[in-house]
Backbone as XML, in Angstrom:
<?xml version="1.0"?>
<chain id="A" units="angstrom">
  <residue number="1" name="UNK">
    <atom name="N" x="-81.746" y="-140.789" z="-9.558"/>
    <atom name="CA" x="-80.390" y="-140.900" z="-10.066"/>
    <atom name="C" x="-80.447" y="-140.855" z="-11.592"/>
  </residue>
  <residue number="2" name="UNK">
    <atom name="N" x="-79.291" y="-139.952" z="-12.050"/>
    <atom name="CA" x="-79.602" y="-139.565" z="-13.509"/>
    <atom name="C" x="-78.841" y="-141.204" z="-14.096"/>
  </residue>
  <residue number="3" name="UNK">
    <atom name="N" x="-79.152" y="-141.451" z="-15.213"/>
    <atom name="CA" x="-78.278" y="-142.511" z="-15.999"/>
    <atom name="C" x="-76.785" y="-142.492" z="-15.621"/>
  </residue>
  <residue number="4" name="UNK">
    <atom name="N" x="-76.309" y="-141.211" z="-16.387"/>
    <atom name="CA" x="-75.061" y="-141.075" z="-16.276"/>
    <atom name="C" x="-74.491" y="-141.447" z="-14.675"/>
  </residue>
  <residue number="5" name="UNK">
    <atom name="N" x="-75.481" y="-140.910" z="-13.909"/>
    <atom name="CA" x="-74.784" y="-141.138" z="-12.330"/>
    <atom name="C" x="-74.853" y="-142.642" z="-12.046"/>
  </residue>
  <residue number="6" name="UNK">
    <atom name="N" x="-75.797" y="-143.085" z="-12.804"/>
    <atom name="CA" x="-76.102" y="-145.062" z="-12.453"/>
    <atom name="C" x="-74.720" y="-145.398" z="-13.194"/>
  </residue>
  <residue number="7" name="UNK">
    <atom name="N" x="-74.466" y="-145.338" z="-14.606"/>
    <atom name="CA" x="-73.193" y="-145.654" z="-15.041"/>
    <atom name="C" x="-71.854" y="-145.330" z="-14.679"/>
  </residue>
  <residue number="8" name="UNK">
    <atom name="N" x="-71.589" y="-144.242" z="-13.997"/>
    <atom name="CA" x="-71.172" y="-144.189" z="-13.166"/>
    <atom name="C" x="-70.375" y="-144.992" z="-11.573"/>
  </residue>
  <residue number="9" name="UNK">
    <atom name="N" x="-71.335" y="-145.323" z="-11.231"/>
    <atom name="CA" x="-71.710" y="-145.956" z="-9.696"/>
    <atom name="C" x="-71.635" y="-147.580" z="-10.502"/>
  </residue>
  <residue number="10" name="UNK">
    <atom name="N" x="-71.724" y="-148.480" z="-11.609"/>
    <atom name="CA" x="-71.648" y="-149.212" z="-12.256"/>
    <atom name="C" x="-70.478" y="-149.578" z="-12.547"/>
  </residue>
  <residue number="11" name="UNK">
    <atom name="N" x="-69.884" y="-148.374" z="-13.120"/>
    <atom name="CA" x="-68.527" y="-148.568" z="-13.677"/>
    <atom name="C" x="-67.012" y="-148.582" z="-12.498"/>
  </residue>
  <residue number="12" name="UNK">
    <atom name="N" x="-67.427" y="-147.714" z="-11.451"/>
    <atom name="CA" x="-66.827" y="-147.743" z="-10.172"/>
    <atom name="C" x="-66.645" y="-149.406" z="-9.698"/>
  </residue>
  <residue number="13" name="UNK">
    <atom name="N" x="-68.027" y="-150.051" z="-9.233"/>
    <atom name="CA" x="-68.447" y="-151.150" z="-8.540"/>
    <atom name="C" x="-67.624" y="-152.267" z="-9.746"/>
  </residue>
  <residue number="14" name="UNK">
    <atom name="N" x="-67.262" y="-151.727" z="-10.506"/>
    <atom name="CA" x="-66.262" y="-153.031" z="-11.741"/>
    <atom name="C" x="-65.432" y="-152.736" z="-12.017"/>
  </residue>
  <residue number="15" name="UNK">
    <atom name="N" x="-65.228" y="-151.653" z="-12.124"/>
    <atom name="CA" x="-63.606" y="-151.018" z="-12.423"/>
    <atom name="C" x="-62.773" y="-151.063" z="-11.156"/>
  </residue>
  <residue number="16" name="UNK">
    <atom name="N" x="-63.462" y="-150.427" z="-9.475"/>
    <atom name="CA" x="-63.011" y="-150.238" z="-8.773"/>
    <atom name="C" x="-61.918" y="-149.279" z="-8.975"/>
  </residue>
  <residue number="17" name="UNK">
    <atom name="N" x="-62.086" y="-147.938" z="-9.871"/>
    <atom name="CA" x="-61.790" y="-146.665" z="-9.927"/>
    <atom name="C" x="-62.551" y="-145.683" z="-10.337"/>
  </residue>
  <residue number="18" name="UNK">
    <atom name="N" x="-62.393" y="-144.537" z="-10.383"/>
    <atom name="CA" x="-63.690" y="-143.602" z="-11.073"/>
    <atom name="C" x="-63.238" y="-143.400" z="-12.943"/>
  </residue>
  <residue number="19" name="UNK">
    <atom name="N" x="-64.355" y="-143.584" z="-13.686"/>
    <atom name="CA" x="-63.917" y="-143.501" z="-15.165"/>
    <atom name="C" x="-62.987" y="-142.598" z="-15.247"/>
  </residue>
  <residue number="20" name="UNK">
    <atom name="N" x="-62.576" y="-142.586" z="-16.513"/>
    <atom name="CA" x="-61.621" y="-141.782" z="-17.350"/>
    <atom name="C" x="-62.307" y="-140.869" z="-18.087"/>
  </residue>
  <residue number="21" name="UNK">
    <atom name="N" x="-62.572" y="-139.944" z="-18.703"/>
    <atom name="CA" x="-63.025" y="-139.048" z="-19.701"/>
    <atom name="C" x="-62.548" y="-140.356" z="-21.175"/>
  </residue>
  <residue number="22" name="UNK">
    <atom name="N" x="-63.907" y="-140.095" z="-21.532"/>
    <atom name="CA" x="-64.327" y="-141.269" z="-22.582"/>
    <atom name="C" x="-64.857" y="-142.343" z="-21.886"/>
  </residue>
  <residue number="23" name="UNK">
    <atom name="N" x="-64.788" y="-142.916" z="-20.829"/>
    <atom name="CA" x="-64.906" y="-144.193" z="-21.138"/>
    <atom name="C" x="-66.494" y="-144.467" z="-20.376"/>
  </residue>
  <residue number="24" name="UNK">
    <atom name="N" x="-67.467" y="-143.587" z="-20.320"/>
    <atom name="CA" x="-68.760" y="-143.080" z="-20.206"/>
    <atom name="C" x="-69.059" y="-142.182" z="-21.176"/>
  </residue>
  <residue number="25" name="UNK">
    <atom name="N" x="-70.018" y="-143.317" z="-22.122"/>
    <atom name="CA" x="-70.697" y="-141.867" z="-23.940"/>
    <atom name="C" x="-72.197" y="-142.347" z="-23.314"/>
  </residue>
  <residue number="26" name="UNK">
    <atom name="N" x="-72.724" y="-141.369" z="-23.941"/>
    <atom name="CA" x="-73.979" y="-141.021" z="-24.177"/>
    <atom name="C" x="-73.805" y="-141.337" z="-25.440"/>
  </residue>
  <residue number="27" name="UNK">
    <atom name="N" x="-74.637" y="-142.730" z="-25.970"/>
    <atom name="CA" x="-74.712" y="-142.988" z="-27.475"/>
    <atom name="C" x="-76.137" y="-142.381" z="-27.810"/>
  </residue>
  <residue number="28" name="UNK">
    <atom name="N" x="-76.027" y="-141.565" z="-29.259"/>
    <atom name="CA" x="-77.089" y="-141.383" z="-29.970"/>
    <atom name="C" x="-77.436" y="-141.979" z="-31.350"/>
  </residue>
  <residue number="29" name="UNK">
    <atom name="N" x="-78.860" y="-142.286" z="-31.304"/>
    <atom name="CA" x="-78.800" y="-143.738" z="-32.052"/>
    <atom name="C" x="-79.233" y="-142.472" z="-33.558"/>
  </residue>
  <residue number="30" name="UNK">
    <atom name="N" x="-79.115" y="-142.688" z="-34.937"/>
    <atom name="CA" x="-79.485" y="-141.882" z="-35.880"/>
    <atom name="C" x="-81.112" y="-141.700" z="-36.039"/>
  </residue>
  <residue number="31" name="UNK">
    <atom name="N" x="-82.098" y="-142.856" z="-35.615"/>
    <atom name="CA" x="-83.239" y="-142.289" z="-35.654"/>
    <atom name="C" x="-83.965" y="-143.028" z="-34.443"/>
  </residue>
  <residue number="32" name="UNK">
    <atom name="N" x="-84.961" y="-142.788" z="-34.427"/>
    <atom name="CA" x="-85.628" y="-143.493" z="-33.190"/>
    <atom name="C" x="-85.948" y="-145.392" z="-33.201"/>
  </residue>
  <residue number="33" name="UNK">
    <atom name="N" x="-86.013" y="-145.917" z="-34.550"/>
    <atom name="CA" x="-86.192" y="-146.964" z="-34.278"/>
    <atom name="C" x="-84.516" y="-147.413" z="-35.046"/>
  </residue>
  <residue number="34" name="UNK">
    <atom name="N" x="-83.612" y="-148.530" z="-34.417"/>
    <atom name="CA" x="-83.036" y="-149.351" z="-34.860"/>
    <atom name="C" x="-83.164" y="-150.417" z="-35.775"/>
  </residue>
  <residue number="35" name="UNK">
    <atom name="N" x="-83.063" y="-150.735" z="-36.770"/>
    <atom name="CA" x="-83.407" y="-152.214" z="-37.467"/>
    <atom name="C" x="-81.935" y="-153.560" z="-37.156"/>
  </residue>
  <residue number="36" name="UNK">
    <atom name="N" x="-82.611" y="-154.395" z="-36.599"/>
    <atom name="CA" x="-81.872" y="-155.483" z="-36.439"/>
    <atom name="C" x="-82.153" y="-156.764" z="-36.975"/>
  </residue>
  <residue number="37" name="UNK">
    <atom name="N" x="-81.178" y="-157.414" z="-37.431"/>
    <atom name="CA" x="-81.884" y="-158.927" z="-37.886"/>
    <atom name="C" x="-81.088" y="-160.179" z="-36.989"/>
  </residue>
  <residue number="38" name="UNK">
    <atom name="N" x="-81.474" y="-161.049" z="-36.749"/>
    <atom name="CA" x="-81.215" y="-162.057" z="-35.824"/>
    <atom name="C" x="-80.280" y="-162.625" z="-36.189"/>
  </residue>
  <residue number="39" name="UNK">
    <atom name="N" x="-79.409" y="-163.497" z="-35.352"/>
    <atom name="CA" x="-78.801" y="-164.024" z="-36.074"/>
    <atom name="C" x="-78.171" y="-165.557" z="-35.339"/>
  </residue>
  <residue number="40" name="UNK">
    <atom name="N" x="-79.071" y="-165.477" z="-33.730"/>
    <atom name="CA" x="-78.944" y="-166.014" z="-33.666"/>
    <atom name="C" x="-79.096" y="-165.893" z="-32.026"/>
  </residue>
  <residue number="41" name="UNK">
    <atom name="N" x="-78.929" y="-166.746" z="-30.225"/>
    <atom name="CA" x="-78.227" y="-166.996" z="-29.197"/>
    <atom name="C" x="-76.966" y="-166.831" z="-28.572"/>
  </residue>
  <residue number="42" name="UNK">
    <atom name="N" x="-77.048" y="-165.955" z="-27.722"/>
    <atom name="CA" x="-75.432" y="-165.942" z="-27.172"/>
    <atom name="C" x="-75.365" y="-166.933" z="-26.398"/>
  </residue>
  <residue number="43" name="UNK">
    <atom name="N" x="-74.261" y="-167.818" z="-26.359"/>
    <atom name="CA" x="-73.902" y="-168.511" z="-25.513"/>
    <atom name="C" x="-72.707" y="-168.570" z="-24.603"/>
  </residue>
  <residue number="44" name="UNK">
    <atom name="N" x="-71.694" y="-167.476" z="-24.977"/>
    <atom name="CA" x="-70.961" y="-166.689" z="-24.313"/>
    <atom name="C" x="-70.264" y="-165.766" z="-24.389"/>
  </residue>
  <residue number="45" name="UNK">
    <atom name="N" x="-69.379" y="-165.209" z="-23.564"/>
    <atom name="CA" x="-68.969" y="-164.045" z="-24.232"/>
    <atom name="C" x="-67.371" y="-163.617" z="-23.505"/>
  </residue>
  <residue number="46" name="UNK">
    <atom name="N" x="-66.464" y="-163.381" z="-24.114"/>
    <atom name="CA" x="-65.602" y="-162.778" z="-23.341"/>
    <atom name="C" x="-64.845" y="-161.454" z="-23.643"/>
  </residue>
  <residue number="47" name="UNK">
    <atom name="N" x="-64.227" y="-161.133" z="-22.697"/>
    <atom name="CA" x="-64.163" y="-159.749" z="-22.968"/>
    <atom name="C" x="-62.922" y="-159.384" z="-21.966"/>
  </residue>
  <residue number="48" name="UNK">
    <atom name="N" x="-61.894" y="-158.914" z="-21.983"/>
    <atom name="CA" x="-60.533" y="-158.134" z="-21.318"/>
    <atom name="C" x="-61.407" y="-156.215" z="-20.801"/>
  </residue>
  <residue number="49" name="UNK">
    <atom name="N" x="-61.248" y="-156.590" z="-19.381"/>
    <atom name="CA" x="-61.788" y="-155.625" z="-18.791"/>
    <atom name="C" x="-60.534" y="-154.460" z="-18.647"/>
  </residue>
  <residue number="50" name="UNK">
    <atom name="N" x="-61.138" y="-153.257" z="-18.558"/>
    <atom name="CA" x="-59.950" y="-152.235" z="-18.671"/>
    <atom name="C" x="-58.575" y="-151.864" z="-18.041"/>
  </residue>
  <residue number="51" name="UNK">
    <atom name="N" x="-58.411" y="-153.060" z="-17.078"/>
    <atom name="CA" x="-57.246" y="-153.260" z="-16.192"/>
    <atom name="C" x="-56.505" y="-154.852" z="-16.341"/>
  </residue>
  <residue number="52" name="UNK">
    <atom name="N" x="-56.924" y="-155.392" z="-17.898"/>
    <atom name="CA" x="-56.628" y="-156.030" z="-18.172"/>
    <atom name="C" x="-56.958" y="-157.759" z="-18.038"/>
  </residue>
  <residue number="53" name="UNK">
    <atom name="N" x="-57.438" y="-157.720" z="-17.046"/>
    <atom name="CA" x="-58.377" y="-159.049" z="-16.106"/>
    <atom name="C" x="-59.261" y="-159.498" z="-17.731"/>
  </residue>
  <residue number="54" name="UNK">
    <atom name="N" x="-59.198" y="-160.849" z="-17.671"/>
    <atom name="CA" x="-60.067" y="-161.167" z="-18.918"/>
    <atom name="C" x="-61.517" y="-161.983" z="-17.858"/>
  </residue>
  <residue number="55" name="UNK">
    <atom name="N" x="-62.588" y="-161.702" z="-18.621"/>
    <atom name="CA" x="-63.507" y="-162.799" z="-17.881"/>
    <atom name="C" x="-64.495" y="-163.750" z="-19.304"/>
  </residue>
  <residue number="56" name="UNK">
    <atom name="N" x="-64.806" y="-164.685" z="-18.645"/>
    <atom name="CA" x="-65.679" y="-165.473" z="-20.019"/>
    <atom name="C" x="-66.677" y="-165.893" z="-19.225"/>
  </residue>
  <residue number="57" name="UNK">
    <atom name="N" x="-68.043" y="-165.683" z="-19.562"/>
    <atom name="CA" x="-69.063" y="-166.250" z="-19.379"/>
    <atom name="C" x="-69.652" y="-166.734" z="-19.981"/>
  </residue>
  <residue number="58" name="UNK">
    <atom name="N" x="-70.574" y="-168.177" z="-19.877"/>
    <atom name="CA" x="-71.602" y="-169.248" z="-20.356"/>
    <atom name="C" x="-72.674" y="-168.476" z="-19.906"/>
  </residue>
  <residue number="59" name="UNK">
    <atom name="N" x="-73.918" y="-168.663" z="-21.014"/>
    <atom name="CA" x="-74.916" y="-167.983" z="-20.233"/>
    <atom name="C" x="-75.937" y="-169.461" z="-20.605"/>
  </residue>
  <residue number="60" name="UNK">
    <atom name="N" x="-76.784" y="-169.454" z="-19.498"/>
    <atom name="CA" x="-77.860" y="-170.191" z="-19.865"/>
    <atom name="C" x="-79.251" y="-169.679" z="-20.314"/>
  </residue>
  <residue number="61" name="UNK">
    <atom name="N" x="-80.185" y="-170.539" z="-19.963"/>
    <atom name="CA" x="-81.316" y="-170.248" z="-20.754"/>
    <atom name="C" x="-82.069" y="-169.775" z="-19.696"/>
  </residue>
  <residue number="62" name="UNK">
    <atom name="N" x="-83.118" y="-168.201" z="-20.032"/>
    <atom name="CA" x="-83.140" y="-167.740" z="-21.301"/>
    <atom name="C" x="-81.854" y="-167.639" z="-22.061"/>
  </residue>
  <residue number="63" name="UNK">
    <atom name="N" x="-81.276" y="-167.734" z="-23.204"/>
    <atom name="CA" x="-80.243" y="-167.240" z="-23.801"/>
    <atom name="C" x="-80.598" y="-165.784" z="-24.583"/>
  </residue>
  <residue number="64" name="UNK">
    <atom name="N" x="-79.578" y="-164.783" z="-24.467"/>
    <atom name="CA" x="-79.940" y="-163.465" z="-24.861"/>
    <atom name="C" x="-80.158" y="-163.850" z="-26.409"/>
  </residue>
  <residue number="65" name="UNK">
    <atom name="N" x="-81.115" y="-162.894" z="-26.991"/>
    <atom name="CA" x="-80.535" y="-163.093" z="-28.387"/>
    <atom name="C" x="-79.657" y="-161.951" z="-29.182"/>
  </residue>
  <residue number="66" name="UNK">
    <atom name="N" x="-79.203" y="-162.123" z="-30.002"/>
    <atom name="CA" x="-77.950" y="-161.470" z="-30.401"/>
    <atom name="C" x="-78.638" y="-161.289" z="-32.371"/>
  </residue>
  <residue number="67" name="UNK">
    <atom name="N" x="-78.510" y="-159.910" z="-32.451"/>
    <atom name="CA" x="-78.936" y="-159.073" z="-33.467"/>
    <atom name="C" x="-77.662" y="-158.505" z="-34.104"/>
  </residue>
  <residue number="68" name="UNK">
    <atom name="N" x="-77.793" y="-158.245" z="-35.429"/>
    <atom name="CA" x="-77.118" y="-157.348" z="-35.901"/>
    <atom name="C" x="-77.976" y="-156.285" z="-36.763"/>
  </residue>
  <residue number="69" name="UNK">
    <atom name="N" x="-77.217" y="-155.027" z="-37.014"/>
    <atom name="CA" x="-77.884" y="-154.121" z="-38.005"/>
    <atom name="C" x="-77.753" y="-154.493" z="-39.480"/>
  </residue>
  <residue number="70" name="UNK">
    <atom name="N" x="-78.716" y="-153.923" z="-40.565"/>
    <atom name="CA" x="-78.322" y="-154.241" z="-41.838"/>
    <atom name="C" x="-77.345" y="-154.211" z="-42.182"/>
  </residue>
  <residue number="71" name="UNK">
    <atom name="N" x="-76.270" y="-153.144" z="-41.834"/>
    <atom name="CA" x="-75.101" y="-153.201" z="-42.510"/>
    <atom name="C" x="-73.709" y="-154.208" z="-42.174"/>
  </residue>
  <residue number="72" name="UNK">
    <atom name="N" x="-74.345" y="-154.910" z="-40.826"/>
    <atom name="CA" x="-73.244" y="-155.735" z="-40.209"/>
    <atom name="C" x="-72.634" y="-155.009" z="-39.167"/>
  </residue>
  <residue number="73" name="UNK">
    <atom name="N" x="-72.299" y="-153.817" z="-38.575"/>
    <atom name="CA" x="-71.491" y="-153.413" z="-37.942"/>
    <atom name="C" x="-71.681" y="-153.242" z="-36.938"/>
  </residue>
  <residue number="74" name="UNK">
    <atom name="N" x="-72.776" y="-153.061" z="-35.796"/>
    <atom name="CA" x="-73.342" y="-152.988" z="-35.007"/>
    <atom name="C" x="-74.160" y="-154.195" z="-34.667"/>
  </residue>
  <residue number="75" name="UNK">
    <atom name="N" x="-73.364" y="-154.846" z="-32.962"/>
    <atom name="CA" x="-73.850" y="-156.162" z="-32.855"/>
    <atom name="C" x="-74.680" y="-155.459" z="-31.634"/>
  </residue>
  <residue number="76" name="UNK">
    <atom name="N" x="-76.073" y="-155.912" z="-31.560"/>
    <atom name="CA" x="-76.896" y="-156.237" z="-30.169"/>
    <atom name="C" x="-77.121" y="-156.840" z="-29.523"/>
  </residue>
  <residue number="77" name="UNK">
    <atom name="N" x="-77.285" y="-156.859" z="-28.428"/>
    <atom name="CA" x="-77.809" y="-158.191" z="-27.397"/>
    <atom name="C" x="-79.227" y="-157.604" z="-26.931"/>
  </residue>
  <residue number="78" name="UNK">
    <atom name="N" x="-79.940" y="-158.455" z="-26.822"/>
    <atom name="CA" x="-81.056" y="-158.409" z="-26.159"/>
    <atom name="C" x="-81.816" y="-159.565" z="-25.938"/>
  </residue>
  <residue number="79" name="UNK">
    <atom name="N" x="-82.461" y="-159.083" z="-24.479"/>
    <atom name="CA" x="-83.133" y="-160.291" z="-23.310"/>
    <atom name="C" x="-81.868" y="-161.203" z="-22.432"/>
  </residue>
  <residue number="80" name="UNK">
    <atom name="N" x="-82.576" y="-162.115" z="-22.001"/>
    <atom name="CA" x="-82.139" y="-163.040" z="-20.920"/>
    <atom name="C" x="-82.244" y="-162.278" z="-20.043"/>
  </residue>
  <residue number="81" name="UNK">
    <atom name="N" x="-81.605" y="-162.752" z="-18.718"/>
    <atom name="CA" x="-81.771" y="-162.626" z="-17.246"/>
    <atom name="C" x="-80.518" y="-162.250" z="-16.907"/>
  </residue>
  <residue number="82" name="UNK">
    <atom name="N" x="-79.694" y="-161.802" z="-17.153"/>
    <atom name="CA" x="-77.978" y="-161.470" z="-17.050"/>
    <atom name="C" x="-78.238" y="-159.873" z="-17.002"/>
  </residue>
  <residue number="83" name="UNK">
    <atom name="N" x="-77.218" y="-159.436" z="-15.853"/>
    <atom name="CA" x="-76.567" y="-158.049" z="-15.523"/>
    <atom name="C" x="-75.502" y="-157.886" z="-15.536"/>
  </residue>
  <residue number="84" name="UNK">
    <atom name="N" x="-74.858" y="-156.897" z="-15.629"/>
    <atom name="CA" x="-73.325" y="-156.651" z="-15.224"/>
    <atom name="C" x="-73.213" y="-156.215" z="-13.938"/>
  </residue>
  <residue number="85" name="UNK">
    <atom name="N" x="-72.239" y="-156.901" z="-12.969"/>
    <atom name="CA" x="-72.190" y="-156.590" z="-11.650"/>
    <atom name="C" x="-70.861" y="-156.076" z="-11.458"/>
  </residue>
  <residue number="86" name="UNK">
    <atom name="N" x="-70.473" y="-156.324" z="-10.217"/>
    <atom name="CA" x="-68.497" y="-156.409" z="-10.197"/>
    <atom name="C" x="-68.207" y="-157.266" z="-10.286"/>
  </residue>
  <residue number="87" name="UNK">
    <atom name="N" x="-69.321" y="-158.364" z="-10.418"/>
    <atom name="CA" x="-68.636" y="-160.273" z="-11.029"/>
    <atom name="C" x="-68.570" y="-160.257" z="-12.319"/>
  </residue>
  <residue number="88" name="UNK">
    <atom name="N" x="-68.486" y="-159.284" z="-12.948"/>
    <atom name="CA" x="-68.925" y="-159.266" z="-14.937"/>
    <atom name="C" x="-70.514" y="-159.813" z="-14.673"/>
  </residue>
  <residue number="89" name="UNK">
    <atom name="N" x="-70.776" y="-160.235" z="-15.843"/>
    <atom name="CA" x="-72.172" y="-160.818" z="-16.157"/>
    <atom name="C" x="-72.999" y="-162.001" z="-15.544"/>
  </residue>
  <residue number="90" name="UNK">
    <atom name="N" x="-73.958" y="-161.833" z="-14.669"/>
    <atom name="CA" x="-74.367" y="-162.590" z="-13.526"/>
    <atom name="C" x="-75.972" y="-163.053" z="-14.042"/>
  </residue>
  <residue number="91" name="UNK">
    <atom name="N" x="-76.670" y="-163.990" z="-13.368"/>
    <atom name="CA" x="-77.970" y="-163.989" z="-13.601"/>
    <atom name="C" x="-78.513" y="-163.638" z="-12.189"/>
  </residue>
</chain>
């Protein structure tokens, strides 16, 4: 299964419709390595899903950690034990 078809089959299983044109990118990053600096633990997160439904999750430990780029504008997450399911973000 190509990516796109996993995101896809992802976005279905949470949306419970098939995307829209846009709302599946292929991001390209400007060079191969990213620079991030820390800034710190997520401890939760919320977010208004595209049919309007809001969800908030606590995450426990591991806690992801949460990066930004030099310039500020681009936030990352990375690690912990959390996926996105059709429950939002699960461990």
């Amino acid at each position: 299964m190509t990516a796109i078809e996993q995101a896809k089959k992802l976005f279905e299983s949470f949306h419970r419709r098939r995307p829209k044109r846009g709302e599946i990118i292929t991001l390209q990053a400007p060079s191969k390595d990213i620079v991030g600096l820390e800034v710190g633990r997520l401890v939760s997160i919320g977010y208004r899903r595209l049919d309007g439904q809001t969800f908030y999750h606590e995450f426990d430990a591991p806690k992801p950690q949460v990066f930004v780029t030099p310039g500020g504008t681009q936030i990352l997450i990375v690690g912990g034990v959390y996926r996105l399911t059709d429950r939002g973000f699960v461990k």
